[in-house]
C-alpha positions in Angstrom: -153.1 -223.4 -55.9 -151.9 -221.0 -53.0 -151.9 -218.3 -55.9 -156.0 -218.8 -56.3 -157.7 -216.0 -55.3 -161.1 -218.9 -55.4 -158.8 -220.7 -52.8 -160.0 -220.4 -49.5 -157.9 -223.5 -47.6 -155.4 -226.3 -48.5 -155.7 -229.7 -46.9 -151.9 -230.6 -46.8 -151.7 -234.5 -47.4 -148.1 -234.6 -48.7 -145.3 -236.2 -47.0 -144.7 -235.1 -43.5 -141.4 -233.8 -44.4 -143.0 -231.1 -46.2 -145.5 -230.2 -44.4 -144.1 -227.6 -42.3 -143.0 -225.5 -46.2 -146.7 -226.6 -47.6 -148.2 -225.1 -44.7 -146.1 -221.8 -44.1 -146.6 -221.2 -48.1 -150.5 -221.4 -47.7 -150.2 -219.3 -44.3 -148.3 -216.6 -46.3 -150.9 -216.5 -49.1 -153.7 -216.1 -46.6 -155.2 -219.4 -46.8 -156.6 -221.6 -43.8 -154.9 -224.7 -43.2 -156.1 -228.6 -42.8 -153.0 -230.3 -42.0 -152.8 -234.4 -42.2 -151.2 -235.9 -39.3 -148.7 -235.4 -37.7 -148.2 -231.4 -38.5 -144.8 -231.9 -38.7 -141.7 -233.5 -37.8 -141.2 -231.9 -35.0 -142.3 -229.7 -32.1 -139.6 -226.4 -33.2 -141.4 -226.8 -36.9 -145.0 -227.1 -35.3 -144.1 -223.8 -33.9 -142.8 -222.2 -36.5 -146.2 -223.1 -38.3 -148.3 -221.9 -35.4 -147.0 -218.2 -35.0 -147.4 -217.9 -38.4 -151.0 -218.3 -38.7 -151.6 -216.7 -35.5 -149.9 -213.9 -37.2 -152.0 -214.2 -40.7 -155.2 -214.8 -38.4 -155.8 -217.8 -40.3 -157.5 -221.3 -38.9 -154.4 -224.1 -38.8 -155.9 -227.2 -37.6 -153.9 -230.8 -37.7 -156.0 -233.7 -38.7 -156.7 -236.8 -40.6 -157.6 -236.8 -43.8 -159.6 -240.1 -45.3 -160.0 -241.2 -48.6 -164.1 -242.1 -47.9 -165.2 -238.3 -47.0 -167.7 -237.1 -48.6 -166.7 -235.4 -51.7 -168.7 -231.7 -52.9 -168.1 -231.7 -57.2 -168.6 -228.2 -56.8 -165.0 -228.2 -55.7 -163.9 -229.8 -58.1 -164.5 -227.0 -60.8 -163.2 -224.3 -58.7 -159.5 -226.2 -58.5 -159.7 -227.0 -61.9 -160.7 -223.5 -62.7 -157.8 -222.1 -60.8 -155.2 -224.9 -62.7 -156.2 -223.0 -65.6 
């Protein structure tokens, strides 16, 4: 997904032991960055993870991500499109 050009963020919802590489490998492809809670493990990775978008220029925010948002479909053909 951090490949798709159609891709403008990632919402990172995967254990929190991999957020720090989920994050820094959406940073590096230029896209902005929902992160579920906590960012990472700890305050050294958090950092690591906020110079790097500071560096990209891309938004990094930490947050919680619920099951009951409400959901656009039009998403959902622009990730399948770019699984293709």
């Amino acid at each position: 997904m951090v490949k798709c050009h159609r891709v403008a963020y990632m919402a990172l919802g995967t254990p929190h032991s991999f957020h720090k590489d989920n994050a820094l490998a959406a940073i590096a492809a230029n896209k902005h960055v929902l992160c579920e809670k906590p960012m990472t493990v700890n305050a050294a990775e958090t950092e690591v993870v906020i110079a790097a978008a500071k560096e990209k220029g891309v938004f990094l925010m930490e947050g919680k991500i619920t099951a009951n948002r409400v959901h656009n479909h039009r998403y959902d053909t622009d990730i399948c499109s770019c699984m293709d």
